[in-house]
N, C-alpha and C positions, 0 to 999 in steps of 0.2 A: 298415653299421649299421642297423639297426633303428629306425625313426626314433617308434615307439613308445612304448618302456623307458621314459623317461628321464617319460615323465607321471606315473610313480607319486611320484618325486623330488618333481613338484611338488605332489604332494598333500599334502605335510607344510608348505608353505609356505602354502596355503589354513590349514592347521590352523592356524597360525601367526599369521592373522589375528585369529582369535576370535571365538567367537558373539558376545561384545561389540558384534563390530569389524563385524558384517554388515548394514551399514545398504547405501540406495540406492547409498550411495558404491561400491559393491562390482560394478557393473554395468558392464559389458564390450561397449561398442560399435565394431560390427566392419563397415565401410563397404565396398561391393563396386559393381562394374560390369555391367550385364547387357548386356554387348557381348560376343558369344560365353557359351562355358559357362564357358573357364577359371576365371576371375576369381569366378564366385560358389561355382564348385567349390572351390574352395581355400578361402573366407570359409562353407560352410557346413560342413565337415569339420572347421575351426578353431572350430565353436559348438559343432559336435558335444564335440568333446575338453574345451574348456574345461566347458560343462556336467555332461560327468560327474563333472567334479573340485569340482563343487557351485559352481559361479560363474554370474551371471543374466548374460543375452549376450543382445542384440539386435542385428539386422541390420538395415542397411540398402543399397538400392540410390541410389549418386550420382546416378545419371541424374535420380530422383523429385526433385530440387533446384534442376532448370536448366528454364529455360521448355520448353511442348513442342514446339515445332518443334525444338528443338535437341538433344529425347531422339530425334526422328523422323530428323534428320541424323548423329547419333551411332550408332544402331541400324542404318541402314538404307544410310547412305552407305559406312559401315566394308567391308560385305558388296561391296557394288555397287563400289565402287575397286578392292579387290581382286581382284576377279573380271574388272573390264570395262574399269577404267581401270587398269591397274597402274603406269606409269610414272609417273603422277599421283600415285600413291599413295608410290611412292619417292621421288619428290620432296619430299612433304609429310616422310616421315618421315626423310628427310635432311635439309629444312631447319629441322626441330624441334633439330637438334642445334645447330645454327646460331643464334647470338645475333645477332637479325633481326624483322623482322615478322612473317613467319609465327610463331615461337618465342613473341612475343610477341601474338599473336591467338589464338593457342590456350592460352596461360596467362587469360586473360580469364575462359575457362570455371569456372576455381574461382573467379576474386572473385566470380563471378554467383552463385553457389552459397553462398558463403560466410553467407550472414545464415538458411539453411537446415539447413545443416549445425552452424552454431552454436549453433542450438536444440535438435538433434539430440545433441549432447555435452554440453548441460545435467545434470547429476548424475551423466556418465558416470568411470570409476574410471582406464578406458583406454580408447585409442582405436588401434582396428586398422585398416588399408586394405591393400585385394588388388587396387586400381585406381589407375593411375600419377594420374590428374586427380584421386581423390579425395586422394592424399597433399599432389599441392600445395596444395589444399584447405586441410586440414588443418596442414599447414606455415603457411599466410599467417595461421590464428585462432593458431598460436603465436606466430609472429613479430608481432602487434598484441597480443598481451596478453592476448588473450580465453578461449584455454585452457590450463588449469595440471595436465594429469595427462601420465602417462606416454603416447608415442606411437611405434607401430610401423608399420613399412610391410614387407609381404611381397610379394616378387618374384614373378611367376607365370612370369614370362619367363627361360629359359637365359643369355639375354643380355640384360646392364645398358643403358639408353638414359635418355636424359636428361632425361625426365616421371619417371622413377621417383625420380629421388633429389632430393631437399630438405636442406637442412643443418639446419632445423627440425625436424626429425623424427629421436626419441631413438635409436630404432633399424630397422634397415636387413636383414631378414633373407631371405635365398636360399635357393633348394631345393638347390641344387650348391655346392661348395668351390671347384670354377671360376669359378662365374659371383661369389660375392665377389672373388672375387681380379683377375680383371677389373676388376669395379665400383671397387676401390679404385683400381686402375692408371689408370682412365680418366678417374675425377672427384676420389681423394683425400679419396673419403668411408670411412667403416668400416664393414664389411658384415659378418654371419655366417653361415654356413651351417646352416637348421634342418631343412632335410632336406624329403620331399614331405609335402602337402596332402592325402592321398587318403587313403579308407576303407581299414580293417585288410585287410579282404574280397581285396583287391587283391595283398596276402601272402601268401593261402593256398595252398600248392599243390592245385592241380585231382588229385581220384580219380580214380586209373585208368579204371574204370569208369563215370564220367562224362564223362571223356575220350571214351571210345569211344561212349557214348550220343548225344554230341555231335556226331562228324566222321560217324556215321549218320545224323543227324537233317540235319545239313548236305550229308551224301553226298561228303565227303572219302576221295580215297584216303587211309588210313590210312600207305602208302610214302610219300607226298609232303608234304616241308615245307609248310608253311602261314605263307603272310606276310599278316601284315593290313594292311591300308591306312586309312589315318586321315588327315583334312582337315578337323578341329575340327565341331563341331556345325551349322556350315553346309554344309560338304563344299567350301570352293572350293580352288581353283587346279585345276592340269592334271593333272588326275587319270584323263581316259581314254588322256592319254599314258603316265603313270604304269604304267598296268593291260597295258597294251598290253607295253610295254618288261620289265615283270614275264611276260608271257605268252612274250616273245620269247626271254627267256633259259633257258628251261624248268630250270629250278632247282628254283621254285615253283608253288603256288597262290595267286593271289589271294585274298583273302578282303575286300572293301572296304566300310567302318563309311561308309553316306552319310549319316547324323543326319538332320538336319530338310530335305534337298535330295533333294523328288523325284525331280525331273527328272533329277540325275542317277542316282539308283538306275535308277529305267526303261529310263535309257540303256543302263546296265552289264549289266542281266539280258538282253539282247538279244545278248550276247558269249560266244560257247563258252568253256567253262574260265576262267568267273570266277566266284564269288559276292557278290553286292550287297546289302547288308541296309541297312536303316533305321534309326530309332533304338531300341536298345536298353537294356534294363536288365542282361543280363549282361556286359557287356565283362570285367570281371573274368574269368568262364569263359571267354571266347574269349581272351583275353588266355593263359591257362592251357593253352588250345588251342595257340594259335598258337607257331612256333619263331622268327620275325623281323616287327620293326614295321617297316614305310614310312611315312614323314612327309611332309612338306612345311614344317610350321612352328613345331614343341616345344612347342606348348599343352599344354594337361592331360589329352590320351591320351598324349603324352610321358611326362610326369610320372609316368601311370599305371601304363606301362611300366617306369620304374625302377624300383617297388616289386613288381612281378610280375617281375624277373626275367628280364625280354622286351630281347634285342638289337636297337637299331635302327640303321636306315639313311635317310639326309635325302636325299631325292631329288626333282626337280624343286619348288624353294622359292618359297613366297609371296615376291614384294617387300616391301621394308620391313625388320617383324622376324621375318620367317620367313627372309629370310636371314642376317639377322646372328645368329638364335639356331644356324642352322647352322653358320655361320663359328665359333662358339664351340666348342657340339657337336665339328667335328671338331680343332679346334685341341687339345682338352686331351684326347684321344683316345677321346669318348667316345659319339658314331655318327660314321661316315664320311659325309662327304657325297658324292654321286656327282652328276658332269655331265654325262656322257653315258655312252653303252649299257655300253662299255667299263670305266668306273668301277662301272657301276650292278653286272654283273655279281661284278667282283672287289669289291665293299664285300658283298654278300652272300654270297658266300665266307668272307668275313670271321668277320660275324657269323653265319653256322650250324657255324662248327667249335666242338670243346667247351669253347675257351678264352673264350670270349663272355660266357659270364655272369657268369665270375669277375672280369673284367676291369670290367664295369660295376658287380659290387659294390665292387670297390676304388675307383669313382670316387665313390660316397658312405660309405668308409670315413670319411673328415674331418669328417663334419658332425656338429656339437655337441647344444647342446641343441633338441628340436622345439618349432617358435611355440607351442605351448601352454605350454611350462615357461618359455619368456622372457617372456611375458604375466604370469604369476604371479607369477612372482622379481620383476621389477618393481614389482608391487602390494606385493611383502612389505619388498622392500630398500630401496624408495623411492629406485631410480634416478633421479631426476630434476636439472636445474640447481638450482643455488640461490634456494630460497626460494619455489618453486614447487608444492611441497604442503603444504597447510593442516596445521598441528599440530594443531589439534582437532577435533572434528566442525563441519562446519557448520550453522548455523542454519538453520530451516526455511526463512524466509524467502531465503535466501540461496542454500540449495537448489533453492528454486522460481526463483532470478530467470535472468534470460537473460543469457550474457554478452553483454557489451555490444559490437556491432561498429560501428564507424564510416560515415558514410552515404554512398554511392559517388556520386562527384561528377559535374559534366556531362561531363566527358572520358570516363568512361567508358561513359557513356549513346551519346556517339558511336561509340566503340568497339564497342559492343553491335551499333550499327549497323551497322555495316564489316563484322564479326565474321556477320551475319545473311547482308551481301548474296552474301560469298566462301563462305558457307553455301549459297544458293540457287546460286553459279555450279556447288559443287560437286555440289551434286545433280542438274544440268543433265547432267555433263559423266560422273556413273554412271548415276543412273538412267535420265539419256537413251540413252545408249549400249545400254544394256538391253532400252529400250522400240524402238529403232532395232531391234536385231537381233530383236525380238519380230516385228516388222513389214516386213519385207523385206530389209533390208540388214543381210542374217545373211552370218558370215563360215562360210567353207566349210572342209570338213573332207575328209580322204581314206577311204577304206572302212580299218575295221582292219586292221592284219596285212600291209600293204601303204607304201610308200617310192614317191617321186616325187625328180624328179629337174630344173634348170631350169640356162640356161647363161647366164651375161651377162658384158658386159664388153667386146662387139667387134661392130663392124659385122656387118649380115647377109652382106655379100659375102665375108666372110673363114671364112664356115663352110659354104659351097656344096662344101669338099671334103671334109667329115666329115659328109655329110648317111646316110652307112648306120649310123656308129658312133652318131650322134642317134638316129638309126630304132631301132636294136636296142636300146639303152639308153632307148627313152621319154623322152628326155631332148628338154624342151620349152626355145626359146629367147627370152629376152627381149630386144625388140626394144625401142630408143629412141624416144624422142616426141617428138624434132626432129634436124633433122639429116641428114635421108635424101637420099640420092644415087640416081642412073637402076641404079643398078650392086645399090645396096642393095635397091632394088625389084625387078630382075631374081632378086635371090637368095633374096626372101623368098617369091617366086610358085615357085620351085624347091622351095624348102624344105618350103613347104604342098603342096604336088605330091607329093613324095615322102612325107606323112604324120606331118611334123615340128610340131609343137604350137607356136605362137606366141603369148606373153602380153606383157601390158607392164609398162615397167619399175617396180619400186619410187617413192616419192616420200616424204618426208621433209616435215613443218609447216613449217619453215622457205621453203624452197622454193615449198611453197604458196601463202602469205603473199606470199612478193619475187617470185617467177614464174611465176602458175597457168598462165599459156599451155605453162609446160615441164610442165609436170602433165594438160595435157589428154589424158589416155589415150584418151578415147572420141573427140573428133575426128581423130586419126590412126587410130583401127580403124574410122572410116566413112570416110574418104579411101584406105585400102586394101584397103577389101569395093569399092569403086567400080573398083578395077582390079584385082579378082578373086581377092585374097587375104584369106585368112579369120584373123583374129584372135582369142581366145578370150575371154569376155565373163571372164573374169578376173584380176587385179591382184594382185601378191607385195605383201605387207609385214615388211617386216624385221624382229623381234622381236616385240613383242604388240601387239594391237589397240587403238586408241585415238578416240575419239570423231575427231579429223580427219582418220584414214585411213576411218570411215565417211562422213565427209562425203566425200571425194573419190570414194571409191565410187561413191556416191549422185549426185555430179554425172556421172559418168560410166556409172552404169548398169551397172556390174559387181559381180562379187561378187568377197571378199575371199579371201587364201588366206594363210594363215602362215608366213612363211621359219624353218623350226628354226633352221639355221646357214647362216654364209656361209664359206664354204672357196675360198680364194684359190691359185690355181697359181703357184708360185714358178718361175721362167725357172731359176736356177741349179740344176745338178745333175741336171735335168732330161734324162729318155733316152729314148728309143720303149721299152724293156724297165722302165724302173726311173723309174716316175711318182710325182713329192715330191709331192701334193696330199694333203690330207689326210682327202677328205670320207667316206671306208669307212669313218674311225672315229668317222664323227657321227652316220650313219645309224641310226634306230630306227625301230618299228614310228609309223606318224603323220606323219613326217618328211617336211619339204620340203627336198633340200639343192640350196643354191644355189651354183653351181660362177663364181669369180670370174675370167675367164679371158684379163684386161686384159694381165697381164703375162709370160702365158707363152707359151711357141716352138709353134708349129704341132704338135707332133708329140705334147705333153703332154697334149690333150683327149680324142684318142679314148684310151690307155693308162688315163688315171683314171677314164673311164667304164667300160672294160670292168674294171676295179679294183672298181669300186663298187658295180657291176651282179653279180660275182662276189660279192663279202662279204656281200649283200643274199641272194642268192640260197642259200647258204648257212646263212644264219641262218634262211631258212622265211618269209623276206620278199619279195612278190610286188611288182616294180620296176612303177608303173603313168604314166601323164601325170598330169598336173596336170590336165587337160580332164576329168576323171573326179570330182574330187572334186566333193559336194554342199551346200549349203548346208542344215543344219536350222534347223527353221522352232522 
């Protein structure tokens, strides 16, 4: 569907009004977030549209509502969590769902708003919001009485989550017939699908001849698919993993959209067979250009892509709702999401056969009328509860007065408080983490194009027999930080002898906390530089970085290194010829894999090495230590 057409429809419903009828009452305020692009993208395409159909629209941004420290923690903290604190970040946005404290500290932010935004809807006819906090917002002036016109809130996100919906708010409308259908499933509210938010431009098909003007100006082979990569107007998440794994599967081209993030453009143009561009005003054309999208989190290059035509694929997701918009995505089968190399490959298989585009037009066959025709019907049909729009004009005076909001009492002046200080923890705990790696305790990265490889799980003395199959496989061994035996030490002076890479182990916040003595990495690597075995000044951590595996760093004076995956050797099954581990199919370009080798038979470690060291090699991926990788600064 065309999500288009159906604006002419409402043009009769304007008409319908009457020059009579086109007093102030007639003004259409449309409330947006400037946290990323999506959200004002969608609120200025929806002024666009309604204005042509001769209706007066004004916009506004939420944030301009709330004190400014807490525009500077909304803007800037959003960025910096996702980026540097992620697991922080999923937590928050899990315990949002959760009727709890958090849920309720960040509901705070619309009553704060409220006595702003209710002056804001003063004479307004409707009230739109393309921002989950402006809808509660605007929910709680319903639910107190204070506004009486029609009110919509539009979804920017694939998947429904529980800031977006309000039972105050008349209607509930989606870009996708999934993502309604969800949203009813999950909370029981009624949701529509009005289809995308984005300029017509986005439908055009790209001319031949611009086409080719284009993949010249770019310097595209013309034979080689072109995937563009998109990481919303900031550029985050892991995106040179991303480009890498895209390089590795030689399928594509990269083509990667860095918006307003330098740093990492500069990074990217520094990589054979990639393209990095900054922000641009054609996506459209390159959209036109390109035969497959990469994502990470279904904002509104997402979005864009559905109206262009353009197959994607969700690959390596923001926490939060970039993965649950993925979870959606691929449930109702409409990008695959991949998890590792293995998926990434067959989901872009997927989407460059020619059955792709058809398949994602019929995922917006269902969608009904577009938010501009439901804005209007509403003004004409006077959807509203009972009793709730004025039968006559109103009075000047009545016009001009403010609704009247109620005055926030001392509780929640405390709240405010609370609300400030878990504000400053949180900026502590991004932008610190931020300014940390800005300043020495950068976590380290491996050269591209290249796989590491690290073994734990078992006493140093018990790998003194596989000390060649470590050597040939660069497979570095972590060593524990307490616990050592005359026998362990004899095998670690062995190991480093022969050229075998020693770091130390993983640690966990918990542990930190109840037992920093089991956490002291650095005084066990100068207890065993004292009896002439060399430890490498770097530490694994297990999933993504977080403000107290930099601090543990930092106490210890190493740099940090990123475990991709941990791949566990199962004992059962287990042969010299036929190794069950499963780490060949974790391996991508970037990758640290960590081989967990607690429970499996002597004979299972060297087989899955030379397994893994084979599949790597194979793929155009150069197997290096871990001693190699660098920290950028």
């Amino acid at each position: 569907m065309n999500p288009h057409v159906r604006i002419g429809e409402a043009a009769g419903h304007v008409e319908h009004l009457g020059k009579a009828r086109r007093t102030s009452r007639d003004r259409v305020l449309i409330i947006s977030g400037s946290v990323g692009a999506g959200h004002d993208g969608a609120a200025e395409e929806l002024r666009r549209r309604l204005m042509q159909l001769g209706l007066d629209v004004e916009c506004r941004d939420f944030l301009d509502a709330l004190p400014r420290w807490m525009r500077f923690v909304l803007r800037s903290g959003y960025a910096a969590s996702v980026t540097h604190a992620p697991r922080f970040y999923d937590w928050l946005f899990t315990s949002i769902e959760r009727t709890g404290p958090v849920r309720w500290l960040c509901l705070l932010l619309p009553r704060l708003a409220t006595r702003t935004v209710a002056r804001w809807c003063t004479d307004a006819a409707s009230v739109v919001s393309t921002y989950p906090l402006a809808s509660q917002c605007v929910g709680l002036l319903v639910k107190r009485g204070a506004l009486d016109v029609p009110t919509v809130t539009y979804l920017t996100d694939p998947a429904v989550h529980r800031l977006w919906v309000c039972e105050y708010i008349d209607r509930h409308l989606t870009v996708l017939p999934a993502t309604a259908e969800q949203g009813e499933l999950a909370y029981g509210i009624p949701m529509t699908a009005a289809g995308p938010l984005v300029p017509d431009r986005f439908g055009t098909p790209l001319p031949e001849h611009r086409r080719a003007e284009l993949r010249a100006e770019l310097g595209i082979d013309p034979e080689r698919p072109l995937a563009i990569v998109v990481a919303g107007s900031l550029g985050m998440g892991r995106v040179p993993e991303t480009v890498d794994a895209l390089v590795a599967t030689g399928r594509v081209v990269p083509l990667v959209l860095c918006g307003r993030n330098h740093h990492l453009r500069r990074t990217l143009q520094r990589r054979p067979g990639v393209l990095a561009l900054g922000w641009r005003d054609d996506v459209h054309e390159l959209m036109g250009l390109g035969n497959v999208l990469v994502h990470n989190a279904g904002g509104l290059s997402f979005t864009e892509s559905l109206v262009a035509g353009l197959p994607a694929v969700t690959f390596a997701c923001i926490t939060g709702h970039g993965q649950a918009n993925g979870d959606v995505l691929a449930r109702y089968g409409i990008a695959p999401r991949a998890e590792t190399f293995e998926d990434l490959c067959a989901a872009l298989d997927r989407q460059l056969s020619p059955g792709a585009s058809t398949r994602l037009r019929e995922s917006l066959a269902d969608s009904g009328d577009d938010a501009a025709s439901v804005v209007v019907t509403d003004l004409h049909e006077g959807r509203l509860r009972a009793g709730r729009m004025p039968a006559t004009e109103p009075s000047a005076a009545s016009a001009t007065r403010r609704p009247k909001v109620p005055r926030r009492s001392r509780r929640w002046r405390v709240a405010a408080v609370a609300l400030m200080t878990t504000a400053m923890v949180t900026l502590g705990t991004t932008r610190g983490v931020d300014a940390a790696t800005r300043h020495g305790f950068a976590v380290a990265t491996l050269a591209p194009g290249s796989v590491a490889i690290a073994v734990e799980g078992v006493a140093p003395h018990r790998l003194t027999s596989f000390t060649s199959a470590l050597r040939n496989a660069a497979a570095a061994v972590v060593v524990p930080t307490k616990g050592w035996t005359p026998a362990d030490v004899r095998a670690a002076r062995e190991l480093t002898a022969a050229g075998v890479t020693l770091v130390t182990e993983p640690c966990d916040e918990v542990a930190m906390l109840s037992q920093p003595s089991s956490c002291d990495a650095g005084r066990i690597r100068r207890e065993l530089s004292h009896r002439h075995i060399a430890v490498a000044p770097l530490m694994l951590s297990v999933g993504s970085i977080d403000p107290d595996d930099l601090v543990l760093a930092a106490v210890n004076a190493t740099k940090l290194l990123r475990v991709t995956r941990v791949v566990p050797l199962r004992a059962a099954a287990a042969t010299p010829t036929s190794p069950v581990g499963s780490a060949h199919s974790a391996a991508g370009p970037g990758s640290v894999v960590l081989i967990d080798d607690r429970a499996a038979p002597p004979h299972a470690l060297p087989a899955e090495l030379a397994t893994l060291r084979r599949a790597c090699t194979a793929r155009g991926l150069r197997v290096v230590s871990v001693a190699t990788a660098r920290a950028e600064r």
